[in-house]
C-alpha positions in Angstrom: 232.1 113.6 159.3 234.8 114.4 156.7 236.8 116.4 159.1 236.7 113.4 161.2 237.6 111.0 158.7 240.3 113.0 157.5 242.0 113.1 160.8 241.6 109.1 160.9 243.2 109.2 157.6 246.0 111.3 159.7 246.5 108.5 162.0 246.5 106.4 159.9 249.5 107.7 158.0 251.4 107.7 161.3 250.7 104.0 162.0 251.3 103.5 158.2 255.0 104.9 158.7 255.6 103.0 161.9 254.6 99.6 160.2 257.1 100.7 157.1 259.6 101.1 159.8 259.1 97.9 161.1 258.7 95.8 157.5 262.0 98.0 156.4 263.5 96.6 159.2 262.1 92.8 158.2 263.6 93.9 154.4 266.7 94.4 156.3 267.2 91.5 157.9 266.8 89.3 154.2 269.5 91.3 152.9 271.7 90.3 155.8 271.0 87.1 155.6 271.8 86.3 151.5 275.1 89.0 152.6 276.0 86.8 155.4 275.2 83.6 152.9 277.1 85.3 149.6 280.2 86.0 152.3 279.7 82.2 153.4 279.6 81.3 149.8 282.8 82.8 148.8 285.0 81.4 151.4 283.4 77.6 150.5 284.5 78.1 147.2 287.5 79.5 147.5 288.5 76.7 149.8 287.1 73.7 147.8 288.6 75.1 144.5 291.8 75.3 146.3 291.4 71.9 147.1 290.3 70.6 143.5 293.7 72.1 142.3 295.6 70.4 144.8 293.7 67.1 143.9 294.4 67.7 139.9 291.1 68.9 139.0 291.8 72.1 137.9 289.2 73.1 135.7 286.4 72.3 138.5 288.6 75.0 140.5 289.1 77.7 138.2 284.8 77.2 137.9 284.6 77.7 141.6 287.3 80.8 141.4 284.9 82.0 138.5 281.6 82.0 140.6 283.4 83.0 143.6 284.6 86.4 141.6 280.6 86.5 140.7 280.1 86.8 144.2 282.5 89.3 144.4 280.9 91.6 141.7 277.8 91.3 142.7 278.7 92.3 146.6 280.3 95.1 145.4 277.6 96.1 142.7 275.3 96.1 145.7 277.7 98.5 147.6 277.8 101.1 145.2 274.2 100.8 143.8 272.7 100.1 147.0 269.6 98.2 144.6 268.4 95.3 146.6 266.5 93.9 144.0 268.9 93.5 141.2 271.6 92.1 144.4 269.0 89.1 145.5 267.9 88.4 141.6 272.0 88.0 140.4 272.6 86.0 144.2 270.2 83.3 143.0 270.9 83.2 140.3 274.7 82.8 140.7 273.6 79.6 143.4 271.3 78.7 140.8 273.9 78.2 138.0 276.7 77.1 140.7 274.3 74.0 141.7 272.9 72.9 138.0 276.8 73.1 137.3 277.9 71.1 140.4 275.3 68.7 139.3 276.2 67.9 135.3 279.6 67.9 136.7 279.6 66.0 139.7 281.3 68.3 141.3 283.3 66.4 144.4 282.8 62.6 144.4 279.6 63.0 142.4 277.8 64.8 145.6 276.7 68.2 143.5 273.5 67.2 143.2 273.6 67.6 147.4 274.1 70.9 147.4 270.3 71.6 145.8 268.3 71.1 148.9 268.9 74.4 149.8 267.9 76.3 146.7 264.4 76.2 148.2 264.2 77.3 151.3 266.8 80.2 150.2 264.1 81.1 147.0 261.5 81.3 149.6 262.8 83.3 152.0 264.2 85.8 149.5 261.4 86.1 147.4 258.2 84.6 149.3 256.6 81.7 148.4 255.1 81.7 144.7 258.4 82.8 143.3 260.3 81.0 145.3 258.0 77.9 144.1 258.7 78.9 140.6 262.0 78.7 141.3 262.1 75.1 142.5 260.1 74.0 139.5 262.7 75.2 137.5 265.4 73.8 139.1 263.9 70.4 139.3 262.7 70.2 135.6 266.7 71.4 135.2 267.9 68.2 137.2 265.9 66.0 135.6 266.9 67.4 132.2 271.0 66.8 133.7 269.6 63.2 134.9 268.1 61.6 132.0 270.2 63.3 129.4 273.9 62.3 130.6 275.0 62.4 126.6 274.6 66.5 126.4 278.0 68.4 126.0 277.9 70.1 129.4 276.9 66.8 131.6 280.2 65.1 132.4 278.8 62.4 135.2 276.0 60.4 135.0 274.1 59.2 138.6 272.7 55.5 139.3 268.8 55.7 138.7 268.5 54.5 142.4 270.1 57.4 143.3 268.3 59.7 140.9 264.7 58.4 142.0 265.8 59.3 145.7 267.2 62.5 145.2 264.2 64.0 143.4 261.4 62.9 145.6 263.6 64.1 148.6 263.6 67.7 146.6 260.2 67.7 146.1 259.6 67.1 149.7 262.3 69.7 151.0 260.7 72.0 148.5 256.5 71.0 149.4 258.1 71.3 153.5 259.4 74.7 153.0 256.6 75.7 150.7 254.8 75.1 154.2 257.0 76.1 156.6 257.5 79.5 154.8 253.9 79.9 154.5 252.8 79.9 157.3 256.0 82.2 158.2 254.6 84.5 155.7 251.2 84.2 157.3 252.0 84.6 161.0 253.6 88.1 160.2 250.8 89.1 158.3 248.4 88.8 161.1 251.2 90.1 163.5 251.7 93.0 161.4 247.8 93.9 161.3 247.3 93.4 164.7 250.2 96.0 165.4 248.7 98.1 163.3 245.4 98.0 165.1 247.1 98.3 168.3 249.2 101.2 167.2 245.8 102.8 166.2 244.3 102.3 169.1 247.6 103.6 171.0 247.0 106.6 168.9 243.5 107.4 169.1 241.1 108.8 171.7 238.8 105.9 172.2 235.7 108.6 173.0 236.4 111.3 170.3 238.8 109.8 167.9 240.7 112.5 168.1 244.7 111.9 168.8 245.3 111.2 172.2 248.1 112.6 174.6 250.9 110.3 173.3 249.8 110.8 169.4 250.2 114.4 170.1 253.3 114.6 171.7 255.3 112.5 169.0 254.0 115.4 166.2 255.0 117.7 168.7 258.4 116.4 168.5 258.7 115.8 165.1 257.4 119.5 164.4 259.6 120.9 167.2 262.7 118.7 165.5 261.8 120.5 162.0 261.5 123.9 163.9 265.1 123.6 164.7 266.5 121.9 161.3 264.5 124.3 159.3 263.6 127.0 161.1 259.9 126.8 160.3 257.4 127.9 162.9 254.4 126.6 164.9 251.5 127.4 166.9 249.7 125.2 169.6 245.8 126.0 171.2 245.3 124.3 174.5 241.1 124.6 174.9 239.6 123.8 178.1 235.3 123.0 177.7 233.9 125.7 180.6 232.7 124.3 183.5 232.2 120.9 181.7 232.3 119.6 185.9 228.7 121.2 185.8 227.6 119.4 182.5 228.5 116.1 184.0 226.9 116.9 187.4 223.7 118.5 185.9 222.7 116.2 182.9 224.8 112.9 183.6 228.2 111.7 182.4 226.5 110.4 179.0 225.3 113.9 178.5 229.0 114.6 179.1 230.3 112.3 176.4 228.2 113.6 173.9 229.0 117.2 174.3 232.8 116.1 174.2 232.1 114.3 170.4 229.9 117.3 169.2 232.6 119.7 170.2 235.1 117.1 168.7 233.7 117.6 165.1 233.6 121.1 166.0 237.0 121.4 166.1 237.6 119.1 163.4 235.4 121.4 161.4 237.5 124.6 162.0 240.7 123.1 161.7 243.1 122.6 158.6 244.2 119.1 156.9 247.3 119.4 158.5 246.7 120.3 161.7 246.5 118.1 164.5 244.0 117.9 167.3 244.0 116.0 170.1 242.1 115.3 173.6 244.8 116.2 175.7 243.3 115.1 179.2 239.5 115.1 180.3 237.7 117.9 178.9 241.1 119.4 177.4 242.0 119.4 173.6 245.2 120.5 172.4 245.7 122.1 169.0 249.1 122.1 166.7 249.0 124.4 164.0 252.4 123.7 161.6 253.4 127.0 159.8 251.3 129.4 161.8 252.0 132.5 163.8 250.8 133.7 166.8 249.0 135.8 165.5 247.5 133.5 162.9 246.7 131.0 166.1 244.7 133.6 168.0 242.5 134.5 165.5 241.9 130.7 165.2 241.2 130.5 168.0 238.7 133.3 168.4 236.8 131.7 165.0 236.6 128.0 167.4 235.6 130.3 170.9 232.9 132.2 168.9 231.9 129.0 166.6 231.5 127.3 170.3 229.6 129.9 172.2 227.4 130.3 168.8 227.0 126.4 168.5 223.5 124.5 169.9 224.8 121.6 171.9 221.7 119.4 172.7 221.4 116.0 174.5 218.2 114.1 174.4 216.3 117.5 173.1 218.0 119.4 175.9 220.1 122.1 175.1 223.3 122.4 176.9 225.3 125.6 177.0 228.8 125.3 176.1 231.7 127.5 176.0 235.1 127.3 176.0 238.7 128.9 177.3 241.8 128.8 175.3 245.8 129.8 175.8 248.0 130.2 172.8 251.4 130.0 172.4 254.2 129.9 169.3 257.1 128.6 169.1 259.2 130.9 168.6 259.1 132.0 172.2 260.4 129.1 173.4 263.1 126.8 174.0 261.3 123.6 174.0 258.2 121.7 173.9 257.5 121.5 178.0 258.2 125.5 178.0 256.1 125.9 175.3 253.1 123.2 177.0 253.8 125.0 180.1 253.1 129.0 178.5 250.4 127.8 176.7 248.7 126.4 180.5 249.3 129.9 181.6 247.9 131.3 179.3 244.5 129.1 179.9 244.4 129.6 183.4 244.4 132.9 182.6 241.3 133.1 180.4 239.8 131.0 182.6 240.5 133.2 185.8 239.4 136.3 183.8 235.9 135.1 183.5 236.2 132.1 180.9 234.8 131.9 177.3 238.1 134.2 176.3 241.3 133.6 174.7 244.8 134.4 176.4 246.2 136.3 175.1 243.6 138.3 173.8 243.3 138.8 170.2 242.8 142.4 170.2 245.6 143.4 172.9 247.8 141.5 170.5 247.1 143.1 167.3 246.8 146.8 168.6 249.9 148.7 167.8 
């Protein structure tokens, strides 16, 4: 049962990597996103501090210039460091400081304090719900501070206390209605993301044997064939056909059938390494993929499985079944690619199997003879 687990813990690391792929991809799309906003950003600020210097205000458009260069830096520290983390902590942080700024100062016609209602949504979306609802905290204890304390050095407006009142119970309801919307957000790709992942598995996995199934097997067949040619390394495959396993099924029932095809699952399991992969190819066929094995390596695997088979008691319902088995063997260093390399290795089977079965093509000892 270890064997078995172990190769479900193979799987598993496939469907991991697939789901990483996929949530690398959802990582992706954030960091577009607060790009496309930083970009945004920038041009708004460049455009309104242009504007406060043609109206006079000069020093509210050199403060725009200054957090526009911020934007800058930051864009191009991301470019260079490529560290996504240090990019989306110094991006809210510049909006942060840009907003409390716009709101001591008033920023155009006394509408700063505006430009806060999206500073949660953007802290959820960036950094998921409870920091993001830190975040707002902050920012609201902040605006409150700049509200009731209009005498402090750096607040140059004050606000009516009609307008104050309004403005943070709007915020606390555009910051409680995207704590919920992103919530749920959050939660619906959760459960999407595990139910891919148990579709994937099941994609993946022979329902019967819980061995790989055919497409499982060909993916690692590419990916080993791809490092083949990148690296040069080598591979063996094992294609095993159960002897007439027609006769099992016609003799002692299809259940019978099914059982022999798990017990001789585990038996391969059993014989094989940690980072091999077997698979139920099709029926009563299993296919084999040894990485960094030779042929000759493969055959005489092979000959321990034939021999472990033919030595193995197979029972159903305290009825022993005999069971064989054929196998062709192929490397890949004969071949060009992965269907010349399936195709050899079929051969090679019918071959054992036309010889008289319970054999392995080609044979171990015509191969090692000098």
């Amino acid at each position: 049962m270890t064997h078995r687990n172990n190769h479900s813990d193979s799987i598993q690391e496939r469907v991991n990597t697939r789901i990483s792929s996929v949530k690398e991809r959802d990582d992706q799309r954030v960091l577009d996103v607060s790009t496309n906003l930083s970009l945004g950003a920038l041009f708004f600020l460049v455009l309104i501090g242009s504007k406060s210097h043609i109206s006079g205000n000069h020093f509210h458009g050199y403060m725009l210039y200054f957090f526009g260069a911020i934007t800058i830096a930051n864009l191009a520290n991301y470019h260079y460091s490529q560290n996504k983390l240090f990019y989306h902590r110094a991006f809210i942080s510049m909006v942060g400081v840009l907003f409390l700024y716009l709101t001591a100062s008033g920023g155009e016609s006394n509408t700063g304090p505006l430009w806060f209602y999206v500073f949660p949504p953007l802290g959820f979306y960036i950094f998921g719900i409870r920091t993001g609802l830190i975040l707002s905290v902050i920012a609201v204890i902040l605006v409150m501070i700049i509200f009731s304390f209009p005498q402090l050095p750096f607040v140059t407006t004050e606000y009516a206390t009609d307008f104050k009142i309004r403005f943070i119970a709007t915020f606390s309801f555009v910051t409680a209605f995207a704590y919920i919307l992103d919530d749920a957000r959050r939660s619906a790709k959760s459960e999407l993301i595990e139910m891919a992942t148990l579709y994937e598995y099941a994609a993946r996995t022979d329902e019967l044997t819980s061995l790989s199934n055919r497409r499982d097997m060909k993916e690692c067949l590419d990916k080993e064939f791809y490092r083949h040619q990148r690296s040069n390394s080598y591979f063996s495959i094992i294609l095993i056909d159960i002897d007439y396993f027609k006769r099992v099924n016609d003799t002692y029932g299809h259940d019978a059938g099914d059982a022999i095809l798990q017990e001789f699952s585990l038996l391969l399991m059993g014989l094989s390494r940690q980072i091999d992969v077997v698979s139920r190819w099709g029926g009563e066929e299993f296919l084999m993929l040894l990485p960094d094995t030779s042929l000759l390596q493969a055959l005489t695997l092979a000959e321990r499985l034939r021999v472990a088979v033919a030595e193995h008691t197979f029972k159903y319902k305290s009825e022993v079944i005999p069971v064989t088995m054929s196998a062709g063997v192929c490397a890949v260093s004969q071949h060009e690619s992965i269907n010349q390399l399936l195709k050899q290795a079929d051969i090679n089977l019918y071959e054992a199997k036309s010889k008289g079965r319970n054999r392995i093509e080609p044979a171990v000892k015509s191969f090692s003879s000098p």
